[in-house]
N, C-alpha and C positions, 0 to 999 in steps of 0.2 A: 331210786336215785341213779341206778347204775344205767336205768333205762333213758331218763333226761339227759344226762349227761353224752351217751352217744347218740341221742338226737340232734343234742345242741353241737355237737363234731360235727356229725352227717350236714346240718345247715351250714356250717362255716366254710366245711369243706365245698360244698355244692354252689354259694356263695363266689368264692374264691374263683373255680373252674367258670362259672359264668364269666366273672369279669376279665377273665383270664383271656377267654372268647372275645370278647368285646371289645378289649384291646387288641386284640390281634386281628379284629376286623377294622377298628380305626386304624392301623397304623399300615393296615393295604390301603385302603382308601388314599390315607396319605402320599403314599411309593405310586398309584396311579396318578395322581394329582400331579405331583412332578414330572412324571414322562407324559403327559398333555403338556404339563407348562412348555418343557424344552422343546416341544413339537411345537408350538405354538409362535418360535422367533423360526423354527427351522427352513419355514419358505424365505423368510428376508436374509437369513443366513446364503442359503444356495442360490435368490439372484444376485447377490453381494460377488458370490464366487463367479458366477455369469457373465457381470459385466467387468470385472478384473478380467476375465478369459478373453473376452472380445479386447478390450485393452492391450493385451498381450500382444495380440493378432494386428496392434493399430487401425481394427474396423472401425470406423467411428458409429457409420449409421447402425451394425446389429449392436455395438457400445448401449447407441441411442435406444435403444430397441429392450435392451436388457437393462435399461436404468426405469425405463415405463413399467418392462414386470414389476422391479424391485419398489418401485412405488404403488400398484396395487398390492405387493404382498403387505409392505409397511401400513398402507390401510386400511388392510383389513386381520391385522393383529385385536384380538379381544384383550382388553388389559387385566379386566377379569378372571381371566386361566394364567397369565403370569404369578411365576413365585414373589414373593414380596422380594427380594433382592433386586431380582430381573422386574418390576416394577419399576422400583426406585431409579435403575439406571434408564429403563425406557423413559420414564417421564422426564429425565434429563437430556435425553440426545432426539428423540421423535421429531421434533421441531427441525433440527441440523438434517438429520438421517432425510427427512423428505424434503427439503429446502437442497439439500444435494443431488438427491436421486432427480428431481427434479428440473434444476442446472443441467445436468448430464442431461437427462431426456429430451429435452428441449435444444440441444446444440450438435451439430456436428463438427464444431471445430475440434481434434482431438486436444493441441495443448489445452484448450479451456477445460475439456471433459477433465483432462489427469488432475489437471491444477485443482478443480472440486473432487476427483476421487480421491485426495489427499484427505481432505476432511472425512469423508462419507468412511472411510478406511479408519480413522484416530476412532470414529465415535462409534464404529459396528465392533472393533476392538472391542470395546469399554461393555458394550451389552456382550459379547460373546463371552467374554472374562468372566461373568456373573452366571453364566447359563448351566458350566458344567458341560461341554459340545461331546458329545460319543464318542468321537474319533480325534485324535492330535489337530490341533492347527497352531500354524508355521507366524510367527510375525515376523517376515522380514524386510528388513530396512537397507535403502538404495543410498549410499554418500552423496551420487552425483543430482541426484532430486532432490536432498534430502528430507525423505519420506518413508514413510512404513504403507505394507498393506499384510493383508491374510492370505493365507493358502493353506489347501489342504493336502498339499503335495511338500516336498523338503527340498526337494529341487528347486533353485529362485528360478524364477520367470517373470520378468519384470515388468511390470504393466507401466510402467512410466516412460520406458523408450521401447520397447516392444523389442522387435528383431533388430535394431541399431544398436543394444546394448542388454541382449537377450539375460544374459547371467551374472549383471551387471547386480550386485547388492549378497545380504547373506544374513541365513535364521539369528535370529537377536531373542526371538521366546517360545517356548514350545507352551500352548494352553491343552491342559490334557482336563 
């Protein structure tokens, strides 16, 4: 009896320690799944930041130039490797996000480029919000344009009048 009885321990325990393992290989799997997903917006993230920077500059043609990257990075996001949150928001702004970048790429007038980086800015917000970003970004917003954009800096720099009204605006949200 006494012999059953610490067999039937030995299985439960052995049992036990399996699944113990097993969970703790799903729940890596899962923690890599995540850091692909966030990798996965993080090129449309940084030409986001590209053509804000030429903006700054009031380049309009490298503006132009950095709204074309940020249009092949947006097309070639797999939606697939996004987390279900960061899905749900892409599938709501994609449409805007390359109808913008594409506005912008397409033009060299600068007020027209800003007047579309207004949007391309509201809706890369909205996906960044959802993503969980590694490092702080800055939402700040300009009175005299009345407009938001992102930065990964806390210093403003205003992409909406560039050096005419360099530090023109101020952080309104930190997404950490």
């Amino acid at each position: 009896m006494k012999n059953s009885i610490t067999a039937v321990l030995a299985a439960i325990a052995i049992l036990f320690s399996v699944n113990t393992i097993t969970a703790n290989e799903i729940k890596s799997q899962i923690n890599t799944e995540d850091v692909l997903a966030s990798g996965e917006l993080q090129s449309v993230f940084d030409n986001y930041f590209a053509v804000k920077d030429a903006l700054i500059k009031s380049d309009a043609k490298t503006t132009s130039a950095k709204a074309a990257s940020l249009l092949t990075a947006i097309s070639a996001v797999k939606m697939d490797k996004l987390k279900s949150n960061e899905h749900t928001v892409w599938m709501k702004v994609v449409k805007k996000l390359t109808a913008d970048a594409k506005a912008i790429s397409s033009n060299t007038d600068l007020k027209k480029q800003r007047e579309s980086f207004k949007s391309l800015s509201k809706n890369t917000y909205d996906l960044i919000k959802v993503s969980n970003p590694d490092q702080p970004i800055y939402k700040q917003y300009c009175p005299m344009a009345d407009a938001d954009w992102l930065s990964k800096e806390k210093a403003v720099k205003n992409p909406y009048y560039g050096s005419s009204m360099l530090t023109c605006g101020n952080v309104v949200e930190t997404i950490k």
